[in-house]
C-alpha positions in Angstrom: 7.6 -4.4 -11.4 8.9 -7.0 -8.9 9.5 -6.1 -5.2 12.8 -7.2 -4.0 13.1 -6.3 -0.8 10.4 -5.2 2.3 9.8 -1.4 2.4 7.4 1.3 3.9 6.3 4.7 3.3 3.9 7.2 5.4 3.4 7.2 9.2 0.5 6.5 12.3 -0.3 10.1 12.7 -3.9 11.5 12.1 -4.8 11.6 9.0 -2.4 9.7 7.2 -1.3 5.9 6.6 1.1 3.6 6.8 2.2 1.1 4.1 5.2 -1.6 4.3 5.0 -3.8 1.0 7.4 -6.9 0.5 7.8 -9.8 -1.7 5.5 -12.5 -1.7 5.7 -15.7 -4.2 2.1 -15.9 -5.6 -0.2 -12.7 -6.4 -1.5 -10.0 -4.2 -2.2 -9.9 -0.4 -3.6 -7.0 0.9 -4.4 -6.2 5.0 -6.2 -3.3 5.9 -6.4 -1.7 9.1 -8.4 1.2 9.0 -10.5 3.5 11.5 -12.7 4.0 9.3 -12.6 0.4 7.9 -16.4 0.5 8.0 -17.2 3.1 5.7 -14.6 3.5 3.7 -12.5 -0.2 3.3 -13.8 -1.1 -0.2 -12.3 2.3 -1.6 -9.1 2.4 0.2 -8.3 -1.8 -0.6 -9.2 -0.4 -4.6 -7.4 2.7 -4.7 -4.3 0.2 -3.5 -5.1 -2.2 -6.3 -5.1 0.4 -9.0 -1.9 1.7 -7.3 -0.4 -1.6 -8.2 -1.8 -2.0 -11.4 -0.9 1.2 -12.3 3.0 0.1 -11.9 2.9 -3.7 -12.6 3.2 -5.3 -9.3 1.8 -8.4 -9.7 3.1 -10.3 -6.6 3.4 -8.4 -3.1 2.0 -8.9 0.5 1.0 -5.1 1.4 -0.1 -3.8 4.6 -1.8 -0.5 5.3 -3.0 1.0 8.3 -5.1 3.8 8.2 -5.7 6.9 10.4 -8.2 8.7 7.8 -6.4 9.4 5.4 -7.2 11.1 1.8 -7.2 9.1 -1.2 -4.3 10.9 -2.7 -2.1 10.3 0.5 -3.2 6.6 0.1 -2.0 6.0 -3.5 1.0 8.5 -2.8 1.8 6.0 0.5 1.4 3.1 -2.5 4.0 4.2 -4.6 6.7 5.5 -2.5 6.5 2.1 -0.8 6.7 0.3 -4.1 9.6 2.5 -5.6 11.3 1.6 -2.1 10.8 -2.0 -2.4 11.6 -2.6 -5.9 15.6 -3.1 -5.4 16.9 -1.1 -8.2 18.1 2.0 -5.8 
């Protein structure tokens, strides 16, 4: 799935993240801001990846901040983002 346009999904409230995704030439970037970076930054950057993987995007610059947020309201912040940004709506 190619992004076509910059998008976001979530919000900077406790407990939940932020995500803006948008086109990028070559591969994936992914920046992680995260208040619990230290602990938990290998997880969150993975469950992103399989996010992706999951719906074929191959080439995207994502950004995510972080305020503690579940795994499932990570990879739900993932995809809503992508849907957003992929330019077929």
């Amino acid at each position: 799935m190619e992004i076509a346009r910059p998008a976001s999904a979530g919000t900077m409230e406790s407990s939940d993240a932020y995500v803006e995704i948008e086109p990028r030439e070559d591969g994936l970037e992914i920046q992680l801001e995260s208040v619990v970076l230290d602990q938990f930054g290998d997880a969150i950057e993975q469950a992103v990846r399989e996010v992706l993987e999951a719906m074929g995007v191959e080439r995207a610059l994502v950004r995510v901040a972080d305020r503690g947020a579940l795994d499932c309201v990570i990879r739900a912040r993932v995809e809503a983002a992508v849907l957003r940004g992929r330019g077929d709506g």
